[in-house]
C-alpha positions in Angstrom: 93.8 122.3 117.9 92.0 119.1 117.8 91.2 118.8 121.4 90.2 122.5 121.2 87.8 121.5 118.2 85.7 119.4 120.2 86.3 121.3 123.6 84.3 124.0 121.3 81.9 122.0 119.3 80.8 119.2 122.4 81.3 115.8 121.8 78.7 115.8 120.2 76.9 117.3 117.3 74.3 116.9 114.7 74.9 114.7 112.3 73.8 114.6 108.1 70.1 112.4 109.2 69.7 115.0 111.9 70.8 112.6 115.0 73.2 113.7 117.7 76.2 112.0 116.9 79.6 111.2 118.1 82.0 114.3 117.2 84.4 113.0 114.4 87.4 114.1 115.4 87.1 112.1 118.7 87.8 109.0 116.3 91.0 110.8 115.5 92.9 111.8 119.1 94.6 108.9 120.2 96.1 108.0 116.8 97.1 111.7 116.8 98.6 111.7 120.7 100.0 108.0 120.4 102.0 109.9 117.1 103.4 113.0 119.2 104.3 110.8 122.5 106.3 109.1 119.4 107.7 112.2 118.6 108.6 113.4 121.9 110.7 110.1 122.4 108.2 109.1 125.4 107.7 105.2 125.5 104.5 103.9 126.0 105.1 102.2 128.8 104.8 105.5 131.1 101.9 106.5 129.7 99.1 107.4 133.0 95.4 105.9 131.4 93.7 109.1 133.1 96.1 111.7 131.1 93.9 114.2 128.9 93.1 112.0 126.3 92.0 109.4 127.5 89.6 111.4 130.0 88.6 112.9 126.6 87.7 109.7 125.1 86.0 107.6 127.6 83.5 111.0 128.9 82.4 111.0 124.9 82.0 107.4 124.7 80.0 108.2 128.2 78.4 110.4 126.5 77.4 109.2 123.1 76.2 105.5 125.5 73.7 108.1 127.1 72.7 109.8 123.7 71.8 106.2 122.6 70.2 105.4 125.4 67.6 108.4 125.6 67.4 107.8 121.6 65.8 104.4 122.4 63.7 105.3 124.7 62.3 107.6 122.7 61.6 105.2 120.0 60.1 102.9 122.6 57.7 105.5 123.6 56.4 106.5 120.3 
């Protein structure tokens, strides 16, 4: 549902000063799949770096790097 979340909302949205910001619940998906490999009795040892999450998190990261980067040049312009 979590994944679905930001699938739906983008990873990014406005934030409370009116900036795009980095969705929230981005902060929160690899505590929450490192706790269900857990629980599926997976090790972390075969754990592939491209799997789902991960993809997730390093295209918002990718993302919200590029939202900062138009946001300063912007402010460089004005």
């Amino acid at each position: 549902m979590l994944i679905a979340d930001v699938a739906a909302d983008g990873f990014t949205i406005t934030g409370a000063s009116g900036a795009k910001v980095a969705h929230p619940a981005l902060r929160y998906l690899s505590a929450v799949h490192s706790t269900l490999r857990d629980l599926e009795g997976h090790s972390g040892a075969d754990s592939n770096e491209d799997d789902d999450i991960a993809t997730i998190k390093r295209l918002a990261l990718k993302r919200v790097a590029e939202i900062n980067a138009a946001e300063a040049a912007s402010w460089e312009r004005r």
